[in-house]
Chimera marker file (.cmm) of the C-alpha trace (Angstrom):
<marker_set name="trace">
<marker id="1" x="0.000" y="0.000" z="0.000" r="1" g="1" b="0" radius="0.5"/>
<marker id="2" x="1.531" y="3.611" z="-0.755" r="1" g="1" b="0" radius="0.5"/>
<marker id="3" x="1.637" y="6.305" z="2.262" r="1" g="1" b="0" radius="0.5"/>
<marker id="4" x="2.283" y="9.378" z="1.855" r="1" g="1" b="0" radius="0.5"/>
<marker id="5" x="4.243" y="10.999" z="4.434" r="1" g="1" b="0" radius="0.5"/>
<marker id="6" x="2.719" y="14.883" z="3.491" r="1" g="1" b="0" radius="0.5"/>
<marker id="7" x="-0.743" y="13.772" z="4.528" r="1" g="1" b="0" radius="0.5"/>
<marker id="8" x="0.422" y="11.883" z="8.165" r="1" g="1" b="0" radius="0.5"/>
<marker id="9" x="0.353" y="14.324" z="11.110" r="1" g="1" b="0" radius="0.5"/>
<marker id="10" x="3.546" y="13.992" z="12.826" r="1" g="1" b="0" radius="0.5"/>
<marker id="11" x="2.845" y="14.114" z="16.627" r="1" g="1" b="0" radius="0.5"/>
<marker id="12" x="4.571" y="16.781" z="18.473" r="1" g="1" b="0" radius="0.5"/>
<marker id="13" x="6.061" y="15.896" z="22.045" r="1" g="1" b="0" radius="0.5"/>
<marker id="14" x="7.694" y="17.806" z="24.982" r="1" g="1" b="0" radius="0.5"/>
<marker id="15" x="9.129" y="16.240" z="28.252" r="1" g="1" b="0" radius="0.5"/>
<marker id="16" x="8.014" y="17.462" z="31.751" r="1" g="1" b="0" radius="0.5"/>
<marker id="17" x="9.068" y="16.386" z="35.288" r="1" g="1" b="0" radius="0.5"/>
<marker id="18" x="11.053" y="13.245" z="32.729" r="1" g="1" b="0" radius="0.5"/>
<marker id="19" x="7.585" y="12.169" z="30.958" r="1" g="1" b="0" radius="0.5"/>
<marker id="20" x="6.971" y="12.689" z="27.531" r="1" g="1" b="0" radius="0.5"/>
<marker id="21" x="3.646" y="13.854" z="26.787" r="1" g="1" b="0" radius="0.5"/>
<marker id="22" x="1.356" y="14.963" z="23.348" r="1" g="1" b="0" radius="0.5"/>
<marker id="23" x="1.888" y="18.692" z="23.522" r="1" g="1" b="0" radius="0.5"/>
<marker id="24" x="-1.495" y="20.686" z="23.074" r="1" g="1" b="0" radius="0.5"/>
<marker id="25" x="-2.004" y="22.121" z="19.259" r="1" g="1" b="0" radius="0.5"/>
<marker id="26" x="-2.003" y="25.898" z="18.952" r="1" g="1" b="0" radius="0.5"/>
<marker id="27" x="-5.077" y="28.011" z="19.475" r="1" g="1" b="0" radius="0.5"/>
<marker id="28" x="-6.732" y="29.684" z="17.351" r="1" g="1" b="0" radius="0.5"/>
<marker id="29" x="-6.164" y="33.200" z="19.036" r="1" g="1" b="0" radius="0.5"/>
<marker id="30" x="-2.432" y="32.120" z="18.917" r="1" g="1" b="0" radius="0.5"/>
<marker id="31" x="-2.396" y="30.932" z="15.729" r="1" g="1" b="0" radius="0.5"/>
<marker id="32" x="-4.141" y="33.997" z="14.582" r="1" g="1" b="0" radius="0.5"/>
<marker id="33" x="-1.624" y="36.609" z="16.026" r="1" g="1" b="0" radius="0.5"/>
<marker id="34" x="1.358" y="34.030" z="14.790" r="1" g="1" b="0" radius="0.5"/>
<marker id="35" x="0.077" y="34.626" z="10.761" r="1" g="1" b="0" radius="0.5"/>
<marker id="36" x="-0.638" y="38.620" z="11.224" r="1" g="1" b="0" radius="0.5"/>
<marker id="37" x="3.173" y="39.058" z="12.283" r="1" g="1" b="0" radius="0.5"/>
<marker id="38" x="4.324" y="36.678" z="9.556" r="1" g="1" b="0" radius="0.5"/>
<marker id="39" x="2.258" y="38.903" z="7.057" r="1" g="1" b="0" radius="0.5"/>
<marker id="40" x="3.963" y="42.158" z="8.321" r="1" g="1" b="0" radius="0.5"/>
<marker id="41" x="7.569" y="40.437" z="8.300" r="1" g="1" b="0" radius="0.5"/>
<marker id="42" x="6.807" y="39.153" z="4.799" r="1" g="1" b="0" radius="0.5"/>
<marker id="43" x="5.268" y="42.773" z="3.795" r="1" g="1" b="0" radius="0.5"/>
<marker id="44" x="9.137" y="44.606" z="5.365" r="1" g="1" b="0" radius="0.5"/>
<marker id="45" x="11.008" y="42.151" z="3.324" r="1" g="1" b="0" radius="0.5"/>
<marker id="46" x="9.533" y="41.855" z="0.328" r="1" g="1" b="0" radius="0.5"/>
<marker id="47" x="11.276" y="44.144" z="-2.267" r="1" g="1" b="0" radius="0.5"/>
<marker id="48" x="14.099" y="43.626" z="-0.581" r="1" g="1" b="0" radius="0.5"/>
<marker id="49" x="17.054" y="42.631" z="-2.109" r="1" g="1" b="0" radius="0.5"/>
<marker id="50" x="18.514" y="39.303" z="-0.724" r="1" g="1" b="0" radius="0.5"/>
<marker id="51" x="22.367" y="38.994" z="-0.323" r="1" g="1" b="0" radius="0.5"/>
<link id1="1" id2="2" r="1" g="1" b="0" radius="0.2"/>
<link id1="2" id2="3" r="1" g="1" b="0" radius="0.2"/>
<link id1="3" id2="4" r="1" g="1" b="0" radius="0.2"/>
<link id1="4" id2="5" r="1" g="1" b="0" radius="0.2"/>
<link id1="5" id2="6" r="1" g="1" b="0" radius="0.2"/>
<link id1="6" id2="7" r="1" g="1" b="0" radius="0.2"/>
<link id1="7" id2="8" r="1" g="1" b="0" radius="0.2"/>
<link id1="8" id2="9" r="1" g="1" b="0" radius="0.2"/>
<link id1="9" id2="10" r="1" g="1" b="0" radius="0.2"/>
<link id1="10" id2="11" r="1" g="1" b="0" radius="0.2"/>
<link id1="11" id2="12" r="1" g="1" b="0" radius="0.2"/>
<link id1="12" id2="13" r="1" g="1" b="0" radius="0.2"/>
<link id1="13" id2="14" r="1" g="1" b="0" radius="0.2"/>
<link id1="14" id2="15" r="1" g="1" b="0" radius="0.2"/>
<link id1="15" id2="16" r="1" g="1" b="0" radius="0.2"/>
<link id1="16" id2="17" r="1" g="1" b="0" radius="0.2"/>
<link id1="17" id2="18" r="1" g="1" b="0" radius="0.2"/>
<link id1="18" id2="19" r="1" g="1" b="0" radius="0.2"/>
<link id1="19" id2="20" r="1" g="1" b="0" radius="0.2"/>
<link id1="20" id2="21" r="1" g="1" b="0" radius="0.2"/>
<link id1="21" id2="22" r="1" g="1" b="0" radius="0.2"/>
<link id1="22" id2="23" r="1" g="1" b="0" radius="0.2"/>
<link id1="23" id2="24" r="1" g="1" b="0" radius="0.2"/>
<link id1="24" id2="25" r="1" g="1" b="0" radius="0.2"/>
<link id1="25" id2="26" r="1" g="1" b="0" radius="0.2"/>
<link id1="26" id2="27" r="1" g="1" b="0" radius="0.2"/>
<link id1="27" id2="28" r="1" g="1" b="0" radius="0.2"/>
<link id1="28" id2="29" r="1" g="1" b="0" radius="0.2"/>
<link id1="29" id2="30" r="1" g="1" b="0" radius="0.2"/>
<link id1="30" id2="31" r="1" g="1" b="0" radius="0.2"/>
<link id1="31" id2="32" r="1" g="1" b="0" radius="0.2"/>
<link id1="32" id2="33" r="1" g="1" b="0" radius="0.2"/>
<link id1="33" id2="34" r="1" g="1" b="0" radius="0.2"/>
<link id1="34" id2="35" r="1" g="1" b="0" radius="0.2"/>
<link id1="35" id2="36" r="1" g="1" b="0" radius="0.2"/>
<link id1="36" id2="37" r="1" g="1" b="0" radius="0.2"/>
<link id1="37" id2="38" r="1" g="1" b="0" radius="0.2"/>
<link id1="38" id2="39" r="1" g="1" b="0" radius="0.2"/>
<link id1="39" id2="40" r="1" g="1" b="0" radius="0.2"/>
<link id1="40" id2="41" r="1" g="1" b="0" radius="0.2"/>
<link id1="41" id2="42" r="1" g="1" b="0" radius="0.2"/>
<link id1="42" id2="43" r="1" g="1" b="0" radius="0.2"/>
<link id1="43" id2="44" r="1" g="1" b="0" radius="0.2"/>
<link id1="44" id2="45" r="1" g="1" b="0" radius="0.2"/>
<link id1="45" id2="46" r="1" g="1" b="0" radius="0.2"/>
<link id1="46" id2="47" r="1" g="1" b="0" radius="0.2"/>
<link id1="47" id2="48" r="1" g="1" b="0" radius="0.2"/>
<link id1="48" id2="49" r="1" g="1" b="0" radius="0.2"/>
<link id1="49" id2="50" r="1" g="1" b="0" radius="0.2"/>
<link id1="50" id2="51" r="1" g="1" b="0" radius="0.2"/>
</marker_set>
C-alpha cells in the first residue's frame, strides 16, 4: 500500500518532570496573532534585495 508521508500528522512531544507527553495544538487566538506578524515580516522584506 503507498503512504504518503505529506498527509500523516507527525505528533509533536515535549518532556516534563522526565515524561513525555502529546503537547497541546495551537489556538486559534495564537495561531491567529502568529500569521498577522508573519504577514507584516513578509510585507518589510519583500522588495528587498537578498544577499
Amino acid at each position: 500500500m503507498y503512504n504518503n508521508l505529506a498527509y500523516q500528522e507527525a505528533w509533536r512531544e515535549e518532556l516534563l518532570d522526565g515524561k513525555v507527553v502529546a503537547m497541546a495544538p495551537a489556538s486559534a487566538g495564537h495561531t491567529y496573532i502568529a500569521d498577522g506578524i508573519l504577514s507584516i515580516f513578509r510585507h518589510y522584506l519583500s522588495g528587498r534585495s537578498q544577499r
